[in-house]
C-alpha positions in Angstrom: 91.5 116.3 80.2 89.9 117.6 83.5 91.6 119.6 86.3 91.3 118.9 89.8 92.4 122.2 92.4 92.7 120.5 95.5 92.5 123.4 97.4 89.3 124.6 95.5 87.8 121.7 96.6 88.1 121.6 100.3 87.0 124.6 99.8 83.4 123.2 99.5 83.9 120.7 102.5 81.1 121.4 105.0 82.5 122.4 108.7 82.5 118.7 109.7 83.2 116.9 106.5 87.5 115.5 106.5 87.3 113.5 103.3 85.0 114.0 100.0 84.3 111.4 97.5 84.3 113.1 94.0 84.4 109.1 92.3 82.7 105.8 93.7 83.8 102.4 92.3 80.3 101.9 91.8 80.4 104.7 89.2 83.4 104.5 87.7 85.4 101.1 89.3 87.6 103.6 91.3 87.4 106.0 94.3 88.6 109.9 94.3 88.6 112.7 96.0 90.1 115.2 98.5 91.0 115.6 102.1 91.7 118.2 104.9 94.9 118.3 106.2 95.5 116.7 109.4 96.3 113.0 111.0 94.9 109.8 109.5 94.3 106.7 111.2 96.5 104.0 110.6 94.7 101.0 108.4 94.9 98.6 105.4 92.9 98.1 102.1 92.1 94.5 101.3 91.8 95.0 97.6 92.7 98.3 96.3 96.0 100.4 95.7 95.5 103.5 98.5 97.2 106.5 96.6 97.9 110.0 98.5 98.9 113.2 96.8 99.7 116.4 98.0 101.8 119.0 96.7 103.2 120.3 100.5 103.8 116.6 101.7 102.5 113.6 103.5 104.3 111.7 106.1 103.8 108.2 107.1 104.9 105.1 109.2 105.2 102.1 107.9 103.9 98.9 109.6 108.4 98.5 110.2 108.1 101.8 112.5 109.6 103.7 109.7 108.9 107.0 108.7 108.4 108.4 105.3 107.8 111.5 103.5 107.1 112.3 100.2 104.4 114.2 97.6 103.1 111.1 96.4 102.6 107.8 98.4 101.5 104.5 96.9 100.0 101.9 98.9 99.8 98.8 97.4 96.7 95.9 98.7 97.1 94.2 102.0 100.0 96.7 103.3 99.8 98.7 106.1 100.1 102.3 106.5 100.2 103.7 109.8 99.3 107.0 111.1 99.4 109.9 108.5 99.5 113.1 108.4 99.1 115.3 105.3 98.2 118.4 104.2 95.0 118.9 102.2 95.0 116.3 99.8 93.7 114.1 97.0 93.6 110.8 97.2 93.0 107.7 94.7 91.8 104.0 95.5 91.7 101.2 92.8 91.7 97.3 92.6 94.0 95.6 90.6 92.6 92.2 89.8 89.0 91.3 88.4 88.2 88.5 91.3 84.5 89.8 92.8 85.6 92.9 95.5 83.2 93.6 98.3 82.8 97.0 100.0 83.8 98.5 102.4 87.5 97.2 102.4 89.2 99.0 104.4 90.2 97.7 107.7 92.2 98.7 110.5 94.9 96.2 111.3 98.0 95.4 109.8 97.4 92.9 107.3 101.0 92.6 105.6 104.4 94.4 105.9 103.9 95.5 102.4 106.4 98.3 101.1 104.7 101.6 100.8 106.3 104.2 98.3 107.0 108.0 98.4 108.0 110.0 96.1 109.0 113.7 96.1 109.3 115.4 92.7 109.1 112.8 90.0 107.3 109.7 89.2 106.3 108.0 86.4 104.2 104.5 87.2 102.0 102.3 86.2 99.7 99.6 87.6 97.2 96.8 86.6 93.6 98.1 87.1 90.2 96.3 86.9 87.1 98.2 86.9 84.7 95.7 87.9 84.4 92.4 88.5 85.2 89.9 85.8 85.9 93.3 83.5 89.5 93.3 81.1 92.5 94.4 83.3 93.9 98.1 81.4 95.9 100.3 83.4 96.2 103.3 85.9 99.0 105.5 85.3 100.4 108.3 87.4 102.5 110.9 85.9 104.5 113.6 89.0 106.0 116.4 87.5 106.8 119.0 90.8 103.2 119.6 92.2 101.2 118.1 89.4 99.9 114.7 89.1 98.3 113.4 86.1 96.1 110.6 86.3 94.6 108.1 83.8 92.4 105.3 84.3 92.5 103.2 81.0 92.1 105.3 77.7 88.6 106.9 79.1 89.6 109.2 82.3 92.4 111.5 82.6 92.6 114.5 85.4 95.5 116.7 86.0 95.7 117.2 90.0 96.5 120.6 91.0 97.7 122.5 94.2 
């Protein structure tokens, strides 16, 4: 199993750089990596499951006006998340269905009043995950325990996020 320091990693940000890609779906069929603390633009994901993790919070408003607040948010495809604001982070984008997925697909309006999901100090889940197009559907779990995450794509990655 690998470890992941978030805060180790932002530490190799350049001056300008909010977000860092560690993982491209072209490499591996998912995304990962790490951001700098601060506000987020509110936006939507055609295809993937957006996941955010950090161990000192992350609020959100939902496309309802609602806030939320949690270590862990799961946003599943098509919902909206509004504006965000974190603390430095890592973050986790994967499709869950094997149709053809073209990048980039993020966009910025609402597309659905999807429900997002927080959590604070526990969570145990599991979703559907296709690597690639027309690939067999395996899983992506997520595993909270306080301020660790532990994250596997199908039997071939795990990593262990850490503050």
């Amino acid at each position: 199993m690998t470890s992941l320091s978030i805060s180790e990693t932002i530490r190799l940000l350049t001056r300008g750089e909010r977000k860092k890609y560690l993982v491209t779906y072209d490499e591996m069929g998912f995304e990962m990596g790490v951001g700098r603390s601060g506000a987020y633009e509110g936006h939507s994901h055609l295809r993937f499951y957006d996941i955010i993790y950090s161990p000192e919070g992350v609020r959100c408003r939902c496309s309802n006006g609602r806030q939320m607040e949690g270590r862990l948010v799961v946003v599943p495809p098509r919902t909206y998340l509004g504006t965000t604001h974190a603390a430095d982070f890592f973050f986790l984008k994967f499709c869950p269905d094997s149709a053809k997925l073209t990048l980039p697909e993020k966009v910025l309006e609402p597309l659905t009043a999807g429900s997002v999901l927080t959590y604070q100090d526990e969570a145990d889940l599991v979703f559907p995950w296709c690597p690639f197009e027309g690939h067999a559907i395996t899983t992506a779990s997520l595993r909270m325990s306080g301020i660790v995450l532990k994250v596997e794509m199908g039997s071939d990655y795990t990593i262990e996020v850490l503050r």
